[in-house]
C-alpha positions in Angstrom: 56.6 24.2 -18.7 56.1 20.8 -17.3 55.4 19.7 -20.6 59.0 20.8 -21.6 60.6 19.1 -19.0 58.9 16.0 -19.9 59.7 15.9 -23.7 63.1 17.2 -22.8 63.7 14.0 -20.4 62.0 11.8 -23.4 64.6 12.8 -25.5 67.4 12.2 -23.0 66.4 8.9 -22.4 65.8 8.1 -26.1 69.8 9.5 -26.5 70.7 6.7 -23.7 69.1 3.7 -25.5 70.8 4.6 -28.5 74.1 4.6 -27.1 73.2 1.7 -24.5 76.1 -0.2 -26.1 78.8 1.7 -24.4 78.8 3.3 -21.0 80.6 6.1 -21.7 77.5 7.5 -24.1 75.0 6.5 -21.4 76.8 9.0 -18.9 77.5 11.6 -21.7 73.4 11.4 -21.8 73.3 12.2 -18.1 75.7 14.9 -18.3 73.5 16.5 -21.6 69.9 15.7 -19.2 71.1 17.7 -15.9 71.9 21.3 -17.6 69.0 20.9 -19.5 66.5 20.1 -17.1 67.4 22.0 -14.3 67.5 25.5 -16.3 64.1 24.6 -18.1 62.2 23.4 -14.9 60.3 26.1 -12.7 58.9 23.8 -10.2 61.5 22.1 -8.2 59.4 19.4 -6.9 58.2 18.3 -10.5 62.0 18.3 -11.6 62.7 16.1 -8.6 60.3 13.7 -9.8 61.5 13.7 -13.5 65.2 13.6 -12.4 64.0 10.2 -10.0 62.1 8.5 -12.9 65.0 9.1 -15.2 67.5 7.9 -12.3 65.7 4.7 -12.3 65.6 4.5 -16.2 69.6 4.9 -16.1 70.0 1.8 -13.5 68.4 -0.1 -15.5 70.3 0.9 -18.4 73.1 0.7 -16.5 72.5 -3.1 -16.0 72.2 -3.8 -19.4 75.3 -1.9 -20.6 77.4 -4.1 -17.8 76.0 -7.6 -19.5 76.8 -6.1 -23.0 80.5 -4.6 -22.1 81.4 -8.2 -20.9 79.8 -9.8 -23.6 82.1 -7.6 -26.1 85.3 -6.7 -24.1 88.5 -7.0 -27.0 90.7 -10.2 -26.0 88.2 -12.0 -23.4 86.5 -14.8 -24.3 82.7 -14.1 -24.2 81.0 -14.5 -21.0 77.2 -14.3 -19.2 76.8 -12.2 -16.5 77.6 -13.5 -13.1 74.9 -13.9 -10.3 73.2 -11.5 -8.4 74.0 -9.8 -5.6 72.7 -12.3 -2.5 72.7 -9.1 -0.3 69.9 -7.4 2.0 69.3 -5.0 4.9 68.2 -7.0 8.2 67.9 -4.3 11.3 70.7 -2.3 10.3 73.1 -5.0 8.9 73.9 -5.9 5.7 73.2 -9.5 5.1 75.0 -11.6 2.4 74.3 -15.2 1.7 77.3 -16.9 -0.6 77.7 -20.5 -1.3 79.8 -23.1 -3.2 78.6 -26.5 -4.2 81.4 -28.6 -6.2 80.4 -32.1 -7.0 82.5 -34.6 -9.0 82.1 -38.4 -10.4 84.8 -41.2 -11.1 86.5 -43.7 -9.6 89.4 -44.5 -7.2 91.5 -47.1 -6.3 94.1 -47.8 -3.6 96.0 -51.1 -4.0 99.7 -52.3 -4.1 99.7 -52.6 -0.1 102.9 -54.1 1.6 103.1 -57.6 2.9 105.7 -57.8 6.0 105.9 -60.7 8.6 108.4 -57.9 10.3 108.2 -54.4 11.3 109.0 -52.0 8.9 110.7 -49.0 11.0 110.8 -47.9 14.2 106.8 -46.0 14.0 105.2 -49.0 11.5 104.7 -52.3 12.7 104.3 -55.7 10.9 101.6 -55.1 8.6 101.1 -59.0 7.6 101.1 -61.1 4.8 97.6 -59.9 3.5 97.3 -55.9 4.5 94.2 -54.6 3.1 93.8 -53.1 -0.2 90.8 -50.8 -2.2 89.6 -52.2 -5.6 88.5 -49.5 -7.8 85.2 -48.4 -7.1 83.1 -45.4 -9.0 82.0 -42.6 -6.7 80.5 -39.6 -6.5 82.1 -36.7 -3.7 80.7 -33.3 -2.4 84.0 -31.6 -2.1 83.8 -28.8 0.8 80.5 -27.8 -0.9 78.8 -25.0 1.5 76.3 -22.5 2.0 76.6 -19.4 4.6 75.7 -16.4 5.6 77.6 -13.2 6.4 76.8 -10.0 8.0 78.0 -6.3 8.5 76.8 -3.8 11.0 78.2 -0.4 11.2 78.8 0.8 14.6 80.9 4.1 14.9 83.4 5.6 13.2 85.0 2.6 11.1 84.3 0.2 13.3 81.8 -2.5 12.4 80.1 -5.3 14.1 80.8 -8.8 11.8 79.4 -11.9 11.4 79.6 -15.4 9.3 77.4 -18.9 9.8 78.9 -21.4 7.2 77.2 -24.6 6.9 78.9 -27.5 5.2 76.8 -29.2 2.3 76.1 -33.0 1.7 75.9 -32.5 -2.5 76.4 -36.2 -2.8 73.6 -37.1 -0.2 76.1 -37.0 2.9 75.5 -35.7 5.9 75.4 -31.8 6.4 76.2 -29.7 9.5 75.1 -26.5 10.3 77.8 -23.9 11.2 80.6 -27.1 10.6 82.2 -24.4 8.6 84.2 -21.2 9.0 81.6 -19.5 11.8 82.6 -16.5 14.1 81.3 -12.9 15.6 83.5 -10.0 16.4 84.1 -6.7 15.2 86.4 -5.3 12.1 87.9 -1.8 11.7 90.5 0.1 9.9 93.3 -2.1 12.2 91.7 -4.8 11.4 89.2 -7.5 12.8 89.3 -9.3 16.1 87.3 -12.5 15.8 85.4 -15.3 18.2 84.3 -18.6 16.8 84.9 -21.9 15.9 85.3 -24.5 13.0 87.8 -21.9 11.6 90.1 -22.0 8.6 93.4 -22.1 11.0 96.1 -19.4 9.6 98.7 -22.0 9.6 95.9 -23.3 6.5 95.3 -20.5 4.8 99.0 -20.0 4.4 98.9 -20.7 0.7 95.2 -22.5 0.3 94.4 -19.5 -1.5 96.5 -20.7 -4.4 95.6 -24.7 -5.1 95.2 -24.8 -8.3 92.4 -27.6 -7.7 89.8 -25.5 -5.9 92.2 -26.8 -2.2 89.6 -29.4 -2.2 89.0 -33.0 -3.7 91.4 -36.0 -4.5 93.9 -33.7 -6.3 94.3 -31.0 -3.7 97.8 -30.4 -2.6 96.6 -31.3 0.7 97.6 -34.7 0.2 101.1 -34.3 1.2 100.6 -30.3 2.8 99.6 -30.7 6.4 100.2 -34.2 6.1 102.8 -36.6 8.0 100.9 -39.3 6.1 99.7 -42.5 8.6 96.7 -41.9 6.7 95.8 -38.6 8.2 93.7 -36.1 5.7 92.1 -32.8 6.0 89.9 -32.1 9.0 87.4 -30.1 11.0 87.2 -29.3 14.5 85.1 -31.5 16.9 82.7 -29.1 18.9 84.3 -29.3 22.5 87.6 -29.5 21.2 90.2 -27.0 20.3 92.0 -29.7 17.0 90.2 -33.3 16.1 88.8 -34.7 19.0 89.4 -37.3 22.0 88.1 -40.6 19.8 90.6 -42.8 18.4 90.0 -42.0 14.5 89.8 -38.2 15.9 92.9 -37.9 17.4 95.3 -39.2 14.9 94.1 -36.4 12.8 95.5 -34.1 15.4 98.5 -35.0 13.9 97.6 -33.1 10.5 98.1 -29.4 10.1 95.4 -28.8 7.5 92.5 -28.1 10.2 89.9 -26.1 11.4 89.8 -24.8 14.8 87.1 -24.4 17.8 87.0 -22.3 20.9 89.3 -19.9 18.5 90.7 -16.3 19.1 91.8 -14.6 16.2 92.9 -10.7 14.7 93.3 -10.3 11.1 95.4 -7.3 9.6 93.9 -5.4 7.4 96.1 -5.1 3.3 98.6 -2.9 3.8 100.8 -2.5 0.4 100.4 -6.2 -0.3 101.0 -7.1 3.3 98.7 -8.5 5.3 98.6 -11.2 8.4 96.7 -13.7 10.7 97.1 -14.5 14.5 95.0 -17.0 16.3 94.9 -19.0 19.9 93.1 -21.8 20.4 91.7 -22.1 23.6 92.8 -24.3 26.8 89.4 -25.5 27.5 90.5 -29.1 27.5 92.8 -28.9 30.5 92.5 -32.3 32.8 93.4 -32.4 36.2 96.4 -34.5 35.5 98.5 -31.6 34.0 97.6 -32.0 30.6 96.8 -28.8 28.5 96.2 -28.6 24.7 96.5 -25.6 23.4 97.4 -24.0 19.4 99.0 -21.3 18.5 98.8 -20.3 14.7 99.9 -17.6 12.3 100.5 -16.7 8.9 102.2 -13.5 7.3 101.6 -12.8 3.8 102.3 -10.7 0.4 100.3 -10.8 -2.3 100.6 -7.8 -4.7 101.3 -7.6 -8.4 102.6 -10.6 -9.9 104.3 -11.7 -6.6 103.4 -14.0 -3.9 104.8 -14.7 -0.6 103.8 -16.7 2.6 105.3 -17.6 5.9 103.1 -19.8 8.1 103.8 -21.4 11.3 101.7 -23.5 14.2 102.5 -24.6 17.6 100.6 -27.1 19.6 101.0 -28.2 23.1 99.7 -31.4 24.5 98.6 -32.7 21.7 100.1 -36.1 21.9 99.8 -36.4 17.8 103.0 -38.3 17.8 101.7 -41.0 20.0 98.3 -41.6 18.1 100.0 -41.5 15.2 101.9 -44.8 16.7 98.4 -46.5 16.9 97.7 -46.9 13.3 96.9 -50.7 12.6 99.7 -51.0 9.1 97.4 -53.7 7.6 94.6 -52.4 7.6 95.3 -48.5 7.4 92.7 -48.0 10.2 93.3 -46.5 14.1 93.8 -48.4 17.1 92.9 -47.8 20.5 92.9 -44.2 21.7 95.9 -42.7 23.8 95.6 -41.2 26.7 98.6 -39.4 28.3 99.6 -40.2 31.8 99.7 -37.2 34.4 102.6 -35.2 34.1 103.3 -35.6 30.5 103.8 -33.0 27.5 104.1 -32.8 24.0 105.2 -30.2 21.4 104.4 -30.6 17.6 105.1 -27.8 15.2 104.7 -26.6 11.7 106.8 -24.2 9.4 105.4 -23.4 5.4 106.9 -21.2 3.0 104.9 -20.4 -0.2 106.1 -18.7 -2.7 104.3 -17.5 -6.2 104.7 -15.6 -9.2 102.4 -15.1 -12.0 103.9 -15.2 -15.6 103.0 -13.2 -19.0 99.3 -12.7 -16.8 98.2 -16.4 -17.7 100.7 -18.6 -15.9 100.8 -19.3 -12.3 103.8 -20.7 -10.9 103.4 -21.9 -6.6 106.6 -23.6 -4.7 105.7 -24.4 -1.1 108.3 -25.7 1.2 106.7 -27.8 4.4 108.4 -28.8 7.9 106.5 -30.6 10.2 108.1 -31.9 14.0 106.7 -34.5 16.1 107.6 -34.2 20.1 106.7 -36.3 23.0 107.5 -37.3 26.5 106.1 -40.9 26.7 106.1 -43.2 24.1 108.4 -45.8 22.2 109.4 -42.7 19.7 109.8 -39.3 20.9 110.5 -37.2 18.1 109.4 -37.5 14.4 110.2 -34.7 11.4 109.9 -34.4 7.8 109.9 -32.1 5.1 107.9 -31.2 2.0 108.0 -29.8 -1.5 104.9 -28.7 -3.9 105.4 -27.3 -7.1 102.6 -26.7 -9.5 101.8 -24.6 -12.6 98.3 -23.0 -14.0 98.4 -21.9 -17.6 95.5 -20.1 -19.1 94.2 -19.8 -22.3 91.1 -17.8 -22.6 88.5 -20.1 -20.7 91.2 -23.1 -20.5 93.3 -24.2 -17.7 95.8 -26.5 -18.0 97.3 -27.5 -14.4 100.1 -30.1 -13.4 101.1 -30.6 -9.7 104.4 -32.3 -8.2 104.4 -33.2 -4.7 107.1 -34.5 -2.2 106.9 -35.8 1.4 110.3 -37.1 2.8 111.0 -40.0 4.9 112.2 -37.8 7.4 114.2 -38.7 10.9 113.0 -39.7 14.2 114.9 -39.9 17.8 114.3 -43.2 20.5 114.3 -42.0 24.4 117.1 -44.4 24.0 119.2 -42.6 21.5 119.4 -45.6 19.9 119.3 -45.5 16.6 115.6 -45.1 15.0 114.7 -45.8 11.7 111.9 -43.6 9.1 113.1 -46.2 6.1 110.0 -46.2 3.4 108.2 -43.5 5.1 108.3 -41.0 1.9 106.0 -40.5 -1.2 104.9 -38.5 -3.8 101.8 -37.0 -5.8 101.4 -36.4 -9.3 98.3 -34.5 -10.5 97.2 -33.3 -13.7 94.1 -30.8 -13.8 91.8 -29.4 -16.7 88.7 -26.6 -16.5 86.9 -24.7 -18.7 85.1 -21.8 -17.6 81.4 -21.5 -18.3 80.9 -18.3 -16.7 82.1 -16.0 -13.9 80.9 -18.1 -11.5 80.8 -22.0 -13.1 83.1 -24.2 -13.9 83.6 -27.6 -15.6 86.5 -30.0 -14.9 89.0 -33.3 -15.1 91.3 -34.1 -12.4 93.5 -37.3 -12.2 95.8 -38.2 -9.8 98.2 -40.3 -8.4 99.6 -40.4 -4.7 103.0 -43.4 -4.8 103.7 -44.3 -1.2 106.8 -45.9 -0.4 106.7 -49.2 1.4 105.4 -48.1 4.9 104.0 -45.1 4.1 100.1 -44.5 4.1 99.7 -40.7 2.7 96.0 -40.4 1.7 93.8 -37.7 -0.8 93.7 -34.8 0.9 89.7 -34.6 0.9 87.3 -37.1 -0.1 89.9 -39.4 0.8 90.6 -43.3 -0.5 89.2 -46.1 1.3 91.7 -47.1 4.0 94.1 -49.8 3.4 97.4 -51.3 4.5 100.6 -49.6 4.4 102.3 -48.8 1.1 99.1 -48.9 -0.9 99.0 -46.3 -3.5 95.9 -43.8 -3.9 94.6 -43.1 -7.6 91.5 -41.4 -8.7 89.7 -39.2 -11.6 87.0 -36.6 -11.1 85.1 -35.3 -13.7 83.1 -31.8 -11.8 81.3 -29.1 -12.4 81.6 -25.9 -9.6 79.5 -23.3 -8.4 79.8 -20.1 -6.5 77.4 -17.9 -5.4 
């Protein structure tokens, strides 16, 4: 009888590689095998060894069929099968490592700075009759290239212990920095997760990062003007210690930017609920001074994202920041920081952010994104008090089998400021704007090749800078240009 059950399960198998091209003839095999088997087999201990050789057989099979189905799927371009699963069991938890590296060559240029013997508004100073500008240069950036490692533990019920170390990458021979990246513990159910941690995505970030169509990273990010009030302030991470930036003088003029990470963080995330889903976050008080100053962020995001629709509502509040008055420090010649601030006793400040994204994807291979940015300014010492402007991003992502074609418009106003005064104050030349043309072609699931050019036009005392890997800093009014040609990598 065994003898039956073998030849029988020869046969079935032999029926599965035939039909190995299409998965529904390797389970129609399976379902053929089972009957079979089980009414010719006397001895259930040999079937449960045929039935777990065959079992093995299928996966493998299995495995096969999946490379071959995407290989030969009607209307997709032809494609390898992706990487791996980077996943294993460690004491109960399973353990995932992921990474992206995304390096890109070209060049970049800043130049056309603004020669003043005067001040140019009531925040820029004289820059000078010779401000600074940056020659182009060739140059080769790791943009937000990482590597990390995630973990689930199940606890009870649908509650499960979670986990994430994320380590930023040096791919162009910089510096890297273990857990510099998104890095927390806490614990995840069906209402969601409650996180601890630090050099965290912010939620006032993730708003609409999700939908850059440059990778939100690199010299044609939207981040140039998003998060932004320009005075050469690009995307940031968290200084250990602090809550935003940091206390040094280059450090806390990015305070003033809203595209961040943030430490000592608290943070629940929703789970999807019919496309809805949201982000709350605090950011600690530890930096509280004995003179009455205490920083602190607040930060959410709501968010739907079902369907062909898209729709974000962001907003951040920070207290005691003093971005406003660092921002005051920049040196307009040279596009560098000047000395740090630091608040006397008894002062406050108030900056705030507001970001409404809005998407919609057309015919399945167009994706259309409108954001709409306000960012406020407040302080109680200082030659300016209050500082505002407003934003606008458009972009669009058309697809053509592997190809994507991708233009971005950007728009940062001049805004309006307020004097203790109330005096008049003046935000003349303070605006710009970002062209950016994109192109990628996908080698696989998980690499892709691509072009980006770029073009960032600052009016006369404006100083709005790439939003990663930014330009070289120079005087006021210079005008950022660069092209990447990269190839990108996820794991």
């Amino acid at each position: 009888m065994r003898g039956a059950v073998q030849s029988f399960v020869f046969e079935g198998i032999l029926i599965m590689k035939r039909n190995s091209r299409s998965l529904a003839g390797v389970l129609a095999a399976g379902v053929l095998l089972l009957p079979g088997a089980a009414a010719a087999a006397d001895d259930a201990s040999v079937l449960r060894a045929e039935i777990e050789a065959l079992k093995k057989e299928v996966q493998e099979l299995r495995g096969l069929v999946k490379g071959r189905i995407s290989e030969t799927t009607p209307g997709k371009a032809p494609q390898t099968a992706g990487p791996r699963d980077l996943s294993t069991t460690v004491l109960g938890a399973t353990v995932t490592l992921y990474g992206t590296l995304n390096a890109d060559a070209g060049t970049v240029e800043r130049t056309g700075a603004t020669a003043s013997a005067t001040a140019l508004n009531s925040l820029v100073g004289t820059p000078g009759l010779t401000p600074a500008i940056s020659p182009s240069r060739s140059i080769l950036r790791s943009n937000s290239s990482n590597f990390g490692i995630r973990g689930v533990r199940h606890l009870f019920g649908s509650v499960n212990a979670v986990f994430q170390v994320e380590s930023s990458v040096g791919a162009d021979g910089g510096a890297s920095n273990l857990a510099g990246r998104d890095t927390f513990l806490g614990l995840s159910g069906s209402y969601g997760s409650l996180l601890y941690g630090g050099n965290i995505d912010s939620p006032y970030k993730r708003g609409v990062q999700g939908k850059d169509p440059f990778f939100a990273t690199g010299i044609a990010t939207q981040k140039g003007i998003l998060g932004s009030p320009g005075f050469n302030v690009t995307s940031v991470n968290a200084v250990s210690g602090s809550t935003v930036g940091g206390n040094a003088a280059g450090a806390q003029q990015q305070n003033a930017g809203f595209d961040t990470r943030l430490n000592n963080l608290v943070m629940y995330r929703s789970p999807v609920f019919a496309g809805f889903s949201g982000e709350l976050a605090y950011g600690m008080n530890e930096q509280n001074t004995t003179t009455g100053i205490k920083p602190s962020v607040i930060s959410a995001v709501a968010r739907y994202d079902r369907g062909p629709w898209f729709a974000s509502y962001a907003y951040e509040e920070r207290e005691d920041v003093f971005a406003l008055n660092s921002l005051q420090t920049l040196v307009p010649g040279s596009g560098t920081t000047g000395a740090l601030f630091v608040p006397p006793a008894g002062a406050t400040s108030k900056d705030s952010a507001n970001k409404i994204g809005v998407g919609y994807k057309l015919f399945s291979s167009t994706d259309l994104l409108l954001v709409w940015e306000n960012l406020k300014y407040t302080t109680s010492v200082g030659a300016v008090r209050e500082y505002e402007r407003d934003a606008w991003v458009g972009s669009v992502n058309h697809r053509m089998g592997r190809h994507h074609a991708i233009v971005s418009y950007s728009k940062a106003e001049a805004g309006s400021c307020s004097l203790p005064a109330g005096t008049a104050c003046s935000t003349k030349g303070l605006g710009a704007e970002q062209w950016a043309l994109g192109y990628v072609y996908d080698l696989d699931a998980s690499t892709w090749i691509y072009a980006f050019w770029t073009q960032i036009r600052n009016e006369e005392a404006a100083a709005y800078n790439f939003g990663v890997s930014g330009a070289p800093a120079a005087g006021v009014g210079a005008d950022p240009k660069g092209l990447a040609l990269g190839i990108r990598y996820r794991f």
